[in-house]
N, C-alpha and C positions, 0 to 999 in steps of 0.2 A: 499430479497435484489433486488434493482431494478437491470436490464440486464446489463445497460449503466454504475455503478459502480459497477461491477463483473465483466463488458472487461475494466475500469479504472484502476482496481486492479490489474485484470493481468497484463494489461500490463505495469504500473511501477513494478511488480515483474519480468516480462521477461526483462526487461529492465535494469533495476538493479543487476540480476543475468549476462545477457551475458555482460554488461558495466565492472560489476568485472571481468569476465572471459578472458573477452577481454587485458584489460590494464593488469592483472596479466602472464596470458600465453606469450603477445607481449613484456613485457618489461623480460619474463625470455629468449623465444629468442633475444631478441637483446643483453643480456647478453653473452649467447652463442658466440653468433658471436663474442662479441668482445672483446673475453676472448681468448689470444692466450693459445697454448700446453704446457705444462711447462716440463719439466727433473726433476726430482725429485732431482738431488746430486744439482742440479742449483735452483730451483725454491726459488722466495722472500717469504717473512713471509708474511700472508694474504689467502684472497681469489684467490685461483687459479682450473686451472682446468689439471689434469693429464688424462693419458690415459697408460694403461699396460696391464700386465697377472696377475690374481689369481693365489699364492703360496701359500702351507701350510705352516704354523707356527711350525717349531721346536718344541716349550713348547708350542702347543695349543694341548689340550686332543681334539681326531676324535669327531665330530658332526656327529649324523645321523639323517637324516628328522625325523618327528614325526608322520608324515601318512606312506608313502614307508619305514622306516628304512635306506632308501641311505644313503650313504658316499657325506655330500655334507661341506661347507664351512659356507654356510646361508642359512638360510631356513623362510619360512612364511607360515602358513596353515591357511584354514578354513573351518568350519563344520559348513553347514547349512540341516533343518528342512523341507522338503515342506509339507505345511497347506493350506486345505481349509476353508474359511470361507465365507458362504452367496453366495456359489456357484461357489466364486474365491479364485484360487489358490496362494501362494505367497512362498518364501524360506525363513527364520527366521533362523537366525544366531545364531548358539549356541553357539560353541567355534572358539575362533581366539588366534593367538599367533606368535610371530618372537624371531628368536633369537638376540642376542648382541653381543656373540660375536665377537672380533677382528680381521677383514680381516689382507690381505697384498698382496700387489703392488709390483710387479716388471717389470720395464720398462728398463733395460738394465745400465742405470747408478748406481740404488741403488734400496732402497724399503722404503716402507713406509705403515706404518701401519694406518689402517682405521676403525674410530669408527662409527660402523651403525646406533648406535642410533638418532632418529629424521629425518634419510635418507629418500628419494623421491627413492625407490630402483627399479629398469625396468629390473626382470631378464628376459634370455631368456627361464631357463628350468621351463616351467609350466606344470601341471596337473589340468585334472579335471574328478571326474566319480561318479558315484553314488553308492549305494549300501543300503543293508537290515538292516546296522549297525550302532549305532551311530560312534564308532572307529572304522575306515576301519581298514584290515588287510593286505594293501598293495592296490597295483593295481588290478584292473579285469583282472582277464584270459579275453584274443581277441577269436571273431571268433561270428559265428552266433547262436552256443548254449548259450553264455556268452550274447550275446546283447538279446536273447530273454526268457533268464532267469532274467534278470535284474530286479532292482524295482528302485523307483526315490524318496524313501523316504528319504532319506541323501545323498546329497552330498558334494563331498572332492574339496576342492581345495590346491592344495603348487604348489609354486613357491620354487626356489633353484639355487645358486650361487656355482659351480663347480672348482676345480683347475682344471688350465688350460685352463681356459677360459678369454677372455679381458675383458676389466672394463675401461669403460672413466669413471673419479668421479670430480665432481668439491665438491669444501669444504673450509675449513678453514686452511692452511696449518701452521703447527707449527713444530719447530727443537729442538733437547736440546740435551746439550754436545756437545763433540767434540773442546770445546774452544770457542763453539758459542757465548754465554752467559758475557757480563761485571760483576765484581764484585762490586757491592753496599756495599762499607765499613760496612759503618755507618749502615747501615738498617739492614748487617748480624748478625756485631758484636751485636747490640742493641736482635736482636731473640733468640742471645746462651746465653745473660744473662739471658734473662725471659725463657728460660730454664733450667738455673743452678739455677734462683730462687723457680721453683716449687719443685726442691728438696736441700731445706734451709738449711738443717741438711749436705747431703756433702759440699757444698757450704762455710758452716763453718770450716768444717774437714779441705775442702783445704787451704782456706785462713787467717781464724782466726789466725796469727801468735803466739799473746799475750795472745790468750786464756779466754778472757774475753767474751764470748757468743754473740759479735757483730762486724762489721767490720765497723770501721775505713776509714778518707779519703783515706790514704795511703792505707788499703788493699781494698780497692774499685777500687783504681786505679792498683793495681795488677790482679783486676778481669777483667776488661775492657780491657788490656794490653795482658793475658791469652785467653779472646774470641774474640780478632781479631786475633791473632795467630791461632786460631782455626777454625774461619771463613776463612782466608788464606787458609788453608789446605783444610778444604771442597772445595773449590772451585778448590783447584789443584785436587784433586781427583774425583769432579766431571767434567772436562776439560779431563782429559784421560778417559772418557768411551767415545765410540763408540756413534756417532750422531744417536740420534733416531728420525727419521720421524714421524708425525700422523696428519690425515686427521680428521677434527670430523664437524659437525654443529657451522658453524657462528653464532655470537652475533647478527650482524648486520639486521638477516632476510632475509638474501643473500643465493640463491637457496643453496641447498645441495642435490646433485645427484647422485646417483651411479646405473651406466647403464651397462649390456652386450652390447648396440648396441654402432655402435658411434655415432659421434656428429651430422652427417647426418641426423639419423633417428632421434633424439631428435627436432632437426631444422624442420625437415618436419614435426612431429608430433605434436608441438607445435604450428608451420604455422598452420594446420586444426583447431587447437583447439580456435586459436586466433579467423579466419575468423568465424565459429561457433560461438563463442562469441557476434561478431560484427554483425550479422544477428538476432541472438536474441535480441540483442539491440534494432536494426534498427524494427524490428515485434514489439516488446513493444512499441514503440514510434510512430510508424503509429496507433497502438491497442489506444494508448491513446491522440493521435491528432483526432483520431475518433468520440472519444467523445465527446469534442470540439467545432468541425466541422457541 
């Protein structure tokens, strides 16, 4: 391939890589910004952005990492390979994994529980070290017999999300119960009949008056009369449970974050990543006016 389309190539690829990089990082910061704190007993239905402490969950069974065994909340590992090949070295990824389970938030007004799935997660507690094993057996023993006993054919990496430690999360925020929720008549009562329909047989038991193996305008209209009665009640009874919070991944494409630092470090770190972007841009775009020229 000629020289002059091999610096073309590149640089509509650098160009094109930091141009994404740029406009996706810049407009997640300016989201940031101008996304105020929200309270959680307070905060609207939608995108929002909270800031609390990691609690444990009453009914959550203890998590323990999968490399150290720690007592953690969340966890994400990975296990790579280092191979030479033609002289050069490189690490090849064998196993990776994160957990799902159910965080929970509390900021002083209430709590709210947070689904990780799809999350952009920045914890603080990270590890990394190597060892002889493919499953590490924990951490290395420290000190200068451990660093010079070492080998660098597998290393571990987890990251881990701690009680007791802060979380700014932005996400999608949703409420239910507590009387939050309007009652959709029509829509209820219409879901308890196509539930009393799939079992036909009681459905007759109850309303068949006349006993003819079919129901009638009249008892048709006893059934419809029956499951908004019933649809009522659901909805009283779901009205007194306890409002449940949960944070999860937006529809919309709309960041979903969950940080140890705060919103500082995300603003700052994103700043770098944007200007980076926009440099790459700008080197692609002289790389290919070069050509040109």
């Amino acid at each position: 391939m000629d020289a002059s389309w091999l610096q073309l190539a590149m640089g509509a690829v650098l160009a094109l890589v930091g141009g994404w990089l740029w406009v996706g990082r810049w407009s997640r910061l300016r989201h940031f910004q101008d996304t105020p704190t929200s309270r959680i007993r307070s905060a609207a239905q939608g995108h929002v952005e909270l800031a609390g402490v990691l609690v444990e969950r009453a009914d959550a069974t203890p998590l323990l990492a999968p490399l150290t065994a720690r007592p953690c909340l969340w966890w994400r590992y990975r296990i790579e390979e280092y191979r030479r090949t033609n002289n050069r070295g490189s690490w090849r990824v064998l196993e990776h994994g994160v957990s799902t389970e159910l965080l929970k938030l509390f900021d002083g007004t209430g709590d709210c529980l947070i689904d990780p799935r799809g999350a952009d997660v920045l914890p603080s507690r990270r590890d990394v070290w190597t060892g002889d094993l493919r499953h590490s057996r924990g951490l290395p023993s420290t000190g200068l017999l451990a660093w010079l006993g070492g080998t660098r054919r597998y290393r571990y990496t987890e990251e881990r999300l701690h009680a007791g430690e802060p979380l700014y999360a932005v996400g999608d925020f949703r409420s239910e119960g507590g009387g939050r929720a309007g009652l959709a008549l029509e829509a209820a009562r219409a879901e308890i009949v196509r539930e009393w329909k799939g079992e036909y047989t009681g459905l007759l038991r109850r309303f068949d008056n006349n006993r003819d193996g079919k129901l009638d305008m009249a008892e048709w209209g006893r059934v419809r009369l029956a499951a908004e009665l019933e649809a009522e009640q659901r909805h009283r009874t779901a009205s007194e449970q306890p409002v449940r919070h949960l944070l999860a991944r937006p529809l919309q494409g709309l960041p979903f974050v969950l940080s140890s630092h705060g919103e500082e470090v995300l603003v700052r770190r994103y700043r770098w990543q944007a200007l980076g972007g926009a440099l790459l841009c700008l080197l692609g775009a002289l790389m290919v006016a070069a050509v040109w020229t």
